[in-house]
ZALUMZA-358376 format. One record per residue: x, z, y of N, C-alpha, C in turn. Coordinates in steps of 0.1 Angstrom, whole numbers, padded with zeros to 4 digits, always signed. Example, Ala and Ser with C-alpha at 12.3 -4.5 7.8 and 13.67 -1.06 7.14 Angstrom:
<pts>
+0132+0078-0057+0123+0078-0045+0132+0078-0033
+0128+0071-0022+0137+0071-0011+0129+0079+0000
</pts>
This chain:
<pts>
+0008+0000-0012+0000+0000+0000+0009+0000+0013
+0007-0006+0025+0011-0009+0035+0014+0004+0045
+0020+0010+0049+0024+0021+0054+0011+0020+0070
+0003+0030+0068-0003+0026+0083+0001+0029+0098
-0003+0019+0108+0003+0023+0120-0004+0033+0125
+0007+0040+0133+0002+0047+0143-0006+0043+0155
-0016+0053+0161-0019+0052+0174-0012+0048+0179
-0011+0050+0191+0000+0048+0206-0004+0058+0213
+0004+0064+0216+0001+0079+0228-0007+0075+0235
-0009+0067+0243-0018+0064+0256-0030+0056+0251
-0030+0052+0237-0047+0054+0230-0050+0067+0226
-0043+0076+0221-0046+0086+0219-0048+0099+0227
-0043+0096+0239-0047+0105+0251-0061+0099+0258
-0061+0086+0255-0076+0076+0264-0088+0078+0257
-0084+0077+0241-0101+0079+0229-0100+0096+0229
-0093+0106+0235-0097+0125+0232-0110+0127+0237
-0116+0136+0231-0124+0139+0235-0125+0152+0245
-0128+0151+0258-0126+0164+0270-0131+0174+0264
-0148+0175+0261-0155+0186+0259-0162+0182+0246
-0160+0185+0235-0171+0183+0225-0186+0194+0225
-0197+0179+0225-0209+0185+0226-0219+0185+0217
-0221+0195+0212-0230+0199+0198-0243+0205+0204
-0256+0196+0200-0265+0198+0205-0275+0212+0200
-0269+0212+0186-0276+0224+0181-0270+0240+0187
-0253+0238+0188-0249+0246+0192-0247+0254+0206
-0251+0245+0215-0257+0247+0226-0270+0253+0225
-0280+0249+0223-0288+0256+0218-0291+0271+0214
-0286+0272+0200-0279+0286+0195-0276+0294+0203
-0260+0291+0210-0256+0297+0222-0267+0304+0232
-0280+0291+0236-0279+0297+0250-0291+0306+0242
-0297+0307+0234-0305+0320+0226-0297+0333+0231
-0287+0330+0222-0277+0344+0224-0278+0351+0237
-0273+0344+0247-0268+0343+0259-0283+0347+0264
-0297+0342+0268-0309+0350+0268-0314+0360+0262
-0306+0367+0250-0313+0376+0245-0299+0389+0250
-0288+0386+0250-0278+0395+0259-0286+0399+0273
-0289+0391+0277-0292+0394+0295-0307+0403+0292
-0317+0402+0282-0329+0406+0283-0325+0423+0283
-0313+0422+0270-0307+0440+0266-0299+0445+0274
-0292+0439+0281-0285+0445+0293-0296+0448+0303
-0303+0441+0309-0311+0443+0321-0323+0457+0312
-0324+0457+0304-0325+0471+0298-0318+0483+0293
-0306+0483+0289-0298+0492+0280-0292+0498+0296
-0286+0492+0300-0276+0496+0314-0283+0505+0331
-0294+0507+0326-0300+0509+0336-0301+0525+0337
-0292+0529+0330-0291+0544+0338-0277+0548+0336
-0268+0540+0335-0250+0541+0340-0247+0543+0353
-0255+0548+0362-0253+0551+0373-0254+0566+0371
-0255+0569+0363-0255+0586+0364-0249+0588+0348
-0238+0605+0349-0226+0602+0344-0231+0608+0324
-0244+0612+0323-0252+0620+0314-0258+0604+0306
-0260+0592+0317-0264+0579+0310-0254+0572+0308
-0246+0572+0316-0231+0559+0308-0229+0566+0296
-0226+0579+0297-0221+0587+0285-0233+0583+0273
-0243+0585+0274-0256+0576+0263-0251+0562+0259
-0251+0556+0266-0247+0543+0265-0234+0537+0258
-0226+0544+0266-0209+0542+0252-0214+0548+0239
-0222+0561+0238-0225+0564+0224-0233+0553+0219
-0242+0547+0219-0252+0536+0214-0247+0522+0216
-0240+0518+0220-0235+0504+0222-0222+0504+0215
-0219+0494+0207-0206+0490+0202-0201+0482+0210
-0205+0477+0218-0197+0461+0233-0198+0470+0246
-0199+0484+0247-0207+0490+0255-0190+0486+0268
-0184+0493+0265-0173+0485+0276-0173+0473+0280
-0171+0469+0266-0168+0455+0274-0181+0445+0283
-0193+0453+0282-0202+0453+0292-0203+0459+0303
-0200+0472+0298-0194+0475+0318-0187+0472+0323
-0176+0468+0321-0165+0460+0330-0168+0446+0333
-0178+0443+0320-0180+0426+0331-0190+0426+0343
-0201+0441+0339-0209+0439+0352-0203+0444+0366
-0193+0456+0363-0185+0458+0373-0174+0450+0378
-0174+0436+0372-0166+0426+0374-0148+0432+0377
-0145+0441+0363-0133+0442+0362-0125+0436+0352
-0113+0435+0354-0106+0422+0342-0102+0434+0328
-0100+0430+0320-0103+0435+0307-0084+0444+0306
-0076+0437+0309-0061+0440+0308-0059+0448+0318
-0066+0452+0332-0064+0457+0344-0069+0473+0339
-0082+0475+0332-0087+0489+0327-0073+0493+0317
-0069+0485+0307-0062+0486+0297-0049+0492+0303
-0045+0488+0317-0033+0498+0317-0039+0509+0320
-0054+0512+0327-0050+0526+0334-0055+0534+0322
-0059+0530+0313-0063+0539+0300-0044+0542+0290
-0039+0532+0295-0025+0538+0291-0019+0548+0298
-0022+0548+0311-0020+0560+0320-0023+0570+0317
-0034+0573+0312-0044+0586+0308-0040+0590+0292
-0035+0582+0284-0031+0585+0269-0011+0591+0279
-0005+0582+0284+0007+0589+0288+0003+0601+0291
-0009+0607+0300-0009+0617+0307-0011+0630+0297
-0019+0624+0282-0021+0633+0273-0009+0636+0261
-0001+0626+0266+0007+0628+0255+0004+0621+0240
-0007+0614+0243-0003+0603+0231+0002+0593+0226
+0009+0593+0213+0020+0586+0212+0016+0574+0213
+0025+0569+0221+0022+0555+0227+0033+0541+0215
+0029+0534+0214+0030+0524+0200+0030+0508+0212
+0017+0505+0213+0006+0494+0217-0007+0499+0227
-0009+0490+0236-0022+0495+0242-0035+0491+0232
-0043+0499+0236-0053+0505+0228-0066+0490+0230
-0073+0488+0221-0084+0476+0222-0093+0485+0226
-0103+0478+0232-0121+0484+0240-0125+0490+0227
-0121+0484+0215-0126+0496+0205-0125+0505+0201
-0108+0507+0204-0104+0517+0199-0102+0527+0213
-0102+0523+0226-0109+0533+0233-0119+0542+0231
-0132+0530+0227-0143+0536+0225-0143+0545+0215
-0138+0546+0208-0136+0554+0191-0133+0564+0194
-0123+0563+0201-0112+0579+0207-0119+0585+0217
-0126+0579+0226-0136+0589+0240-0145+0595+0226
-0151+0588+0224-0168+0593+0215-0162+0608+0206
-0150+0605+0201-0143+0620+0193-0137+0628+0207
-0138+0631+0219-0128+0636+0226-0137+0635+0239
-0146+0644+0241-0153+0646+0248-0144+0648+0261
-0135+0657+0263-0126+0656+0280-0120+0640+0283
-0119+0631+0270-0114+0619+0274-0124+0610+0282
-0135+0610+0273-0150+0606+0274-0149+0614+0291
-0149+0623+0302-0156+0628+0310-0144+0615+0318
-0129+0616+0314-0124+0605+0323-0125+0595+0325
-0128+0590+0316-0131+0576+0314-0145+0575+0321
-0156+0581+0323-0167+0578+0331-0160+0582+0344
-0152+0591+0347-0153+0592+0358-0143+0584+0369
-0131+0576+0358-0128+0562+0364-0136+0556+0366
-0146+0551+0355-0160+0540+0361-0165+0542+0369
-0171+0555+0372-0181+0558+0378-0175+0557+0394
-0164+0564+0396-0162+0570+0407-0145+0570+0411
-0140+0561+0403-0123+0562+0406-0119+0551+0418
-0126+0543+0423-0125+0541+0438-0120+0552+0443
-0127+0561+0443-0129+0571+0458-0122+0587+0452
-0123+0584+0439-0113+0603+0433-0101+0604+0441
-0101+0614+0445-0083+0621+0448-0077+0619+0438
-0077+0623+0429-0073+0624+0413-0068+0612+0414
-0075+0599+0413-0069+0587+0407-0065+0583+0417
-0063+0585+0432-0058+0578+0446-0042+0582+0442
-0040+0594+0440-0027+0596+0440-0018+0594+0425
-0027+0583+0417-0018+0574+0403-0021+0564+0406
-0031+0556+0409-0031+0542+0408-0033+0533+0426
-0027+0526+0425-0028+0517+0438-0041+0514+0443
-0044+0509+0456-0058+0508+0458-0064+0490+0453
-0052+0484+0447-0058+0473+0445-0062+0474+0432
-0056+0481+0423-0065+0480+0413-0074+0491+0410
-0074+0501+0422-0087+0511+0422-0100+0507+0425
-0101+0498+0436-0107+0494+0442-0125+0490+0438
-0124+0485+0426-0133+0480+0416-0141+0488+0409
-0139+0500+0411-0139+0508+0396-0149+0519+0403
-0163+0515+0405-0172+0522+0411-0188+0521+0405
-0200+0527+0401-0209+0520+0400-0218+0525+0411
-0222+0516+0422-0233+0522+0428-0243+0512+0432
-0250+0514+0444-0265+0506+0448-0259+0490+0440
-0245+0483+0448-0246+0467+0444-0240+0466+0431
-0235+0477+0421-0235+0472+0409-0248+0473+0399
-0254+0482+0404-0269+0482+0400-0280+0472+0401
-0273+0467+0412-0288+0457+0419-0277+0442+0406
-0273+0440+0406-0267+0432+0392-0273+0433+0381
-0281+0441+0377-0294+0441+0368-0298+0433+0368
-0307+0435+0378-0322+0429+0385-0314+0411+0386
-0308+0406+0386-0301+0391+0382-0298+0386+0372
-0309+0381+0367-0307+0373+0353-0295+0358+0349
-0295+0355+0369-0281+0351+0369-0267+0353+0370
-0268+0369+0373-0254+0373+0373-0252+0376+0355
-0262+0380+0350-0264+0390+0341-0261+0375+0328
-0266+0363+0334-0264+0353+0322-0250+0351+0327
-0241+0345+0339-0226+0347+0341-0215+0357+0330
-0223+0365+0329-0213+0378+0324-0214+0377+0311
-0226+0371+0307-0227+0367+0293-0219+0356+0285
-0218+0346+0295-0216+0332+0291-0197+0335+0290
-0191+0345+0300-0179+0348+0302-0173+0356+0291
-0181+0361+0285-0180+0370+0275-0179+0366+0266
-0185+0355+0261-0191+0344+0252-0182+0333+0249
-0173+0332+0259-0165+0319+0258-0159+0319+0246
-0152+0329+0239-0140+0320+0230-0148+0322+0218
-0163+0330+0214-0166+0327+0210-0175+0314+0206
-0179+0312+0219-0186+0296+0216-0175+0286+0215
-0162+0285+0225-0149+0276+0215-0144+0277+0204
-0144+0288+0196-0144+0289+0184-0154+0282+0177
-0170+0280+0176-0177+0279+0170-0179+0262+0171
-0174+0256+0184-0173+0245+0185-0159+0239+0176
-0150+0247+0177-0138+0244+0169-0138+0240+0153
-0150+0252+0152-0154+0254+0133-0163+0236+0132
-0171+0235+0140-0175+0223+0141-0167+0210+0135
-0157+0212+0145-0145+0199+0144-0141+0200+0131
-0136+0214+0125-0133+0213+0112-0138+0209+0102
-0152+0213+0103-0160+0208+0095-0161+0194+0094
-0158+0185+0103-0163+0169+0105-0147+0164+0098
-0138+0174+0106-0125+0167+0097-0125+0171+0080
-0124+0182+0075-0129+0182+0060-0138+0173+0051
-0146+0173+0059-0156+0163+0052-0152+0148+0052
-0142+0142+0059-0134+0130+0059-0122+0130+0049
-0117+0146+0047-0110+0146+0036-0112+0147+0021
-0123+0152+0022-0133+0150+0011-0137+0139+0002
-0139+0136+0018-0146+0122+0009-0131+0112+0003
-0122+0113+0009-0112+0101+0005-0110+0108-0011
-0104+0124-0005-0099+0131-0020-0112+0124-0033
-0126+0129-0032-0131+0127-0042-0137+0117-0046
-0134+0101-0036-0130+0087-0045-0118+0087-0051
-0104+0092-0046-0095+0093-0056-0095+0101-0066
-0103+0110-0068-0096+0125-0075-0083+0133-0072
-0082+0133-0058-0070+0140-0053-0078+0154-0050
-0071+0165-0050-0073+0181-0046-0069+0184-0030
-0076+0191-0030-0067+0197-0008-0072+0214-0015
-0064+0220-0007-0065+0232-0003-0066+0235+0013
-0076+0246+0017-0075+0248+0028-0067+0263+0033
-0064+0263+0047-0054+0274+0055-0044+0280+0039
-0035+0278+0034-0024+0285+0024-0012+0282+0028
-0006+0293+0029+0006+0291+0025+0014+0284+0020
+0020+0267+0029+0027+0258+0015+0042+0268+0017
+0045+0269+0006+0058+0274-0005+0071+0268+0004
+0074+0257+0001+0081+0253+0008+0090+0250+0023
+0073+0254+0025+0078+0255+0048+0075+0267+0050
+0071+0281+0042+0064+0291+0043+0056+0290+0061
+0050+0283+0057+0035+0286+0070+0024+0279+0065
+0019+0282+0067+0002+0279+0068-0005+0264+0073
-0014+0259+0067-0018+0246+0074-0034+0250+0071
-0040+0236+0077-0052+0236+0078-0059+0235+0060
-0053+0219+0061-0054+0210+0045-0040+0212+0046
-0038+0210+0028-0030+0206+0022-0031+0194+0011
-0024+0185+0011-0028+0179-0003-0017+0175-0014
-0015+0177-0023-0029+0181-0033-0028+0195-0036
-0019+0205-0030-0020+0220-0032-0006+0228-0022
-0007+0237-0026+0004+0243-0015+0016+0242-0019
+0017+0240-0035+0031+0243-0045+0041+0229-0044
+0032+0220-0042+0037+0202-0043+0030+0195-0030
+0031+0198-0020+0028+0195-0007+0031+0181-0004
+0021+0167-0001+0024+0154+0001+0023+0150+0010
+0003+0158+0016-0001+0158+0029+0000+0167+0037
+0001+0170+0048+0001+0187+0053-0010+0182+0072
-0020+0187+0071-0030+0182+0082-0037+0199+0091
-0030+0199+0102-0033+0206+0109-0043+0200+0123
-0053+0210+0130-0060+0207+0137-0056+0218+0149
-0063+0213+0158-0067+0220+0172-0073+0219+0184
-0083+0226+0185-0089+0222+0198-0090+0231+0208
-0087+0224+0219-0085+0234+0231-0090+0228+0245
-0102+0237+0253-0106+0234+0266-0098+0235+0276
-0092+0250+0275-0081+0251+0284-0066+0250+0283
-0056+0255+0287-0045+0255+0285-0041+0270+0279
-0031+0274+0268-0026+0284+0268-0010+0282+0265
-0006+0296+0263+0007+0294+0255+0008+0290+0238
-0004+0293+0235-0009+0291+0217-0008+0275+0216
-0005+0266+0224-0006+0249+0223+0014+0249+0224
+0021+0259+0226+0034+0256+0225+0041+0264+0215
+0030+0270+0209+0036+0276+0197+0029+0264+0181
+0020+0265+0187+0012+0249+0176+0028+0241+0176
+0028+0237+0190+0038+0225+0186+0054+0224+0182
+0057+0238+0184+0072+0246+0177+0065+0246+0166
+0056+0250+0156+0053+0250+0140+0055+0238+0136
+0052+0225+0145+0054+0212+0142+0066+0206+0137
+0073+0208+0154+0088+0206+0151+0094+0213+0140
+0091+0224+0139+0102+0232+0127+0097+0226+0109
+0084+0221+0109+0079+0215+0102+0087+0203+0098
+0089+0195+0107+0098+0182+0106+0113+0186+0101
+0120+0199+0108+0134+0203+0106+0133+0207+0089
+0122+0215+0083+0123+0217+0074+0125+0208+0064
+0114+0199+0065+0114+0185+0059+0124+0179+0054
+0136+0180+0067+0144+0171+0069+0159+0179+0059
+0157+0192+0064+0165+0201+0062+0164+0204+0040
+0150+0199+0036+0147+0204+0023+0152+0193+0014
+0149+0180+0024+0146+0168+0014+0136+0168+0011
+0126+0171+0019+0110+0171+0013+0100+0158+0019
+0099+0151+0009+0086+0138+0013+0073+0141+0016
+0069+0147+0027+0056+0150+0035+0054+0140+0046
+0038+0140+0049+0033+0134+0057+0028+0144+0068
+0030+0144+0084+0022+0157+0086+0011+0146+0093
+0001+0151+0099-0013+0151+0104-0016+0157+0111
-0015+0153+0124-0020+0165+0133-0036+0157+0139
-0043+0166+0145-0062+0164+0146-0055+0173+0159
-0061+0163+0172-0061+0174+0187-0073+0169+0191
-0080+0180+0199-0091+0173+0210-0095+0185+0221
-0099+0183+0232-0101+0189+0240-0094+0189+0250
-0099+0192+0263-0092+0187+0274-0081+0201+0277
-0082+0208+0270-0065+0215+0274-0053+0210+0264
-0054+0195+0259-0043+0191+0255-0041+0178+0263
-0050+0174+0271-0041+0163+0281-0037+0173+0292
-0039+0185+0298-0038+0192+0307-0022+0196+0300
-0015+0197+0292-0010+0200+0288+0002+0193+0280
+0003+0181+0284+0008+0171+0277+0026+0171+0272
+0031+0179+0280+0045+0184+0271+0044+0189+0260
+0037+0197+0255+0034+0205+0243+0026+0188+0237
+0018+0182+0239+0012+0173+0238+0023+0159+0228
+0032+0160+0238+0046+0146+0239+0053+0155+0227
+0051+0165+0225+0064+0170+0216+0055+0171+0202
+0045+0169+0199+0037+0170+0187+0034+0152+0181
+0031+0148+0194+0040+0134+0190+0049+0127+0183
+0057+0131+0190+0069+0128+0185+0074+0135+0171
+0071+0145+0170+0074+0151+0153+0064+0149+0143
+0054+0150+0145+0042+0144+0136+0046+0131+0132
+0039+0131+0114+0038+0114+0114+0032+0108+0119
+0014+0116+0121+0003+0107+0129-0003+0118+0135
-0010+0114+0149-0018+0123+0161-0030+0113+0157
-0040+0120+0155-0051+0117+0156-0062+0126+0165
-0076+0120+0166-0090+0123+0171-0098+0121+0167
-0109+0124+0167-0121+0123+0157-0123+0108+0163
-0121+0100+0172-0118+0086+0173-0116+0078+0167
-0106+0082+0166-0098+0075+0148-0092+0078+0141
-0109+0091+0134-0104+0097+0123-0103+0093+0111
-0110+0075+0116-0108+0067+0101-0099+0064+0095
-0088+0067+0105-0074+0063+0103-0071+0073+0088
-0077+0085+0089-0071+0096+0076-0071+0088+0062
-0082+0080+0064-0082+0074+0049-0072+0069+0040
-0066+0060+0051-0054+0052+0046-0043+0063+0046
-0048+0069+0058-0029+0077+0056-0030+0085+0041
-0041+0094+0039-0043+0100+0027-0038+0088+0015
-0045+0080+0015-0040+0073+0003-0027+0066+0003
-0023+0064+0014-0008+0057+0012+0001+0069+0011
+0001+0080+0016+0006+0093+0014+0009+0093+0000
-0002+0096-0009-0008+0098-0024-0001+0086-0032
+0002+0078-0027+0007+0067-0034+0021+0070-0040
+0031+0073-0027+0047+0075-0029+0049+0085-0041
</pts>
């Protein structure tokens, strides 16, 4: 069989797709996203007094991470001053602590629990916290008349949801894509009778892939995916697993094909990380021309 060609970078940055749009999942979403705003504009309505936040962290498992989005504070900014307050107790410090594991530790530790409302409530304006923390990141950290009247806004209240919401709805759009690319692998493997394995350990590169074909022990194809709206640092670590993928290859004497699947518009925003997955991959694809998998799978399967 004839070795197939590659795209061209500049078809394959022109057929990406910016935003993938799933009609059911949109949908889905914005259920969620109206039935958040219905429980908040009821659950939250007596955090203004220090006997009801304290209700509320006990009965809510998201219970922070709802009050900080209606108080519109950033999630990493609380997170140091709660390292502040474990310094100040003397707990051994390792890692900062997740909104979970906050929440876990106030609910058992009733004096922690009174500080932690009384940063929310009232660390704007405490003596106490004026003379630890600066006023730019005090500043925030209040609940009164206009964090209240944020209730009563089904559009602030859907904002805070949808912000909340985000990596889980790019996740769920992501699971999407995988699903559409599996089922193309599918189908080639079971007109041939070839096997894939999905996310394992291949043996030989010790990391992880999406597919493998025909197993992780004898690796022929190796087909990673990714979709991204925005930019992160996680699109220059994808494409260091690439390259070192290629070194290993090279370095093993190993006959692999790799396959990379990108789409979303934080990979043209991003196009160094972009140019260098290129270049080390055998083929860059998009669900554009994800017909192209066919051939590569089978001419792969051939050698």
């Amino acid at each position: 069989m004839i070795k197939p060609d590659r795209i061209s970078y500049d078809e394959f940055v022109k057929t990406i797709t910016m935003f993938w749009i799933e009609r059911d999942l949109e949908e889905a979403i914005q259920k969620e996203v109206d039935e958040f705003v219905d429980a908040m504009a009821t659950k939250l309505t007596t955090i203004n007094t220090k006997e009801g936040l304290i209700r509320y962290i006990q009965s809510d498992k998201t219970s922070l991470n709802n009050i900080l989005g209606l108080m519109e504070i950033p999630e990493e900014k609380f997170k140091r001053i709660i390292s502040l307050l474990r310094k100040e107790r003397k707990y051994t410090f390792s890692t900062e602590w997740s909104l979970d594991k906050t929440r876990s530790v106030i609910l058992e530790n009733s004096s922690f629990m009174d500080d932690v409302c009384d940063l929310l409530m009232n660390g704007a304006y405490s003596e106490r916290f004026k003379r630890k923390i600066p006023d730019f990141y005090r500043d925030s950290f209040k609940i009164d008349a206009s964090t209240m009247a944020r209730l009563t806004s089904r559009e602030e209240l859907s904002r805070l949801a949808k912000r909340q919401m985000e990596v889980k709805y790019n996740n769920r759009v992501s699971l999407v894509i995988s699903k559409k690319i599996e089922e193309a692998i599918k189908l080639t493997c079971d007109l041939e009778g070839l096997t894939y394995v999905k996310n394992k350990n291949v043996d030989v590169f010790e990391k992880s892939y999406n597919f493998t074909i025909p197993n992780e022990h004898s690796p022929k194809i190796l087909i990673d995916y990714s979709y991204n709206i925005t930019t992160s640092s996680t699109q220059s670590r994808f494409a260091e697993k690439i390259v070192n993928t290629k070194k290993d290859a090279e370095a093993n004497q190993q006959t692999v094909i790799t396959v990379v699947i990108l789409e979303g518009a934080g990979w043209v925003g991003r196009q160094s990380d972009l140019k260098t997955i290129y270049e080390n991959a055998d083929y860059v694809l998009n669900l554009a021309n994800l017909g192209l998998l066919d051939q590569i799978i089978r001419y792969g399967m051939e050698g």
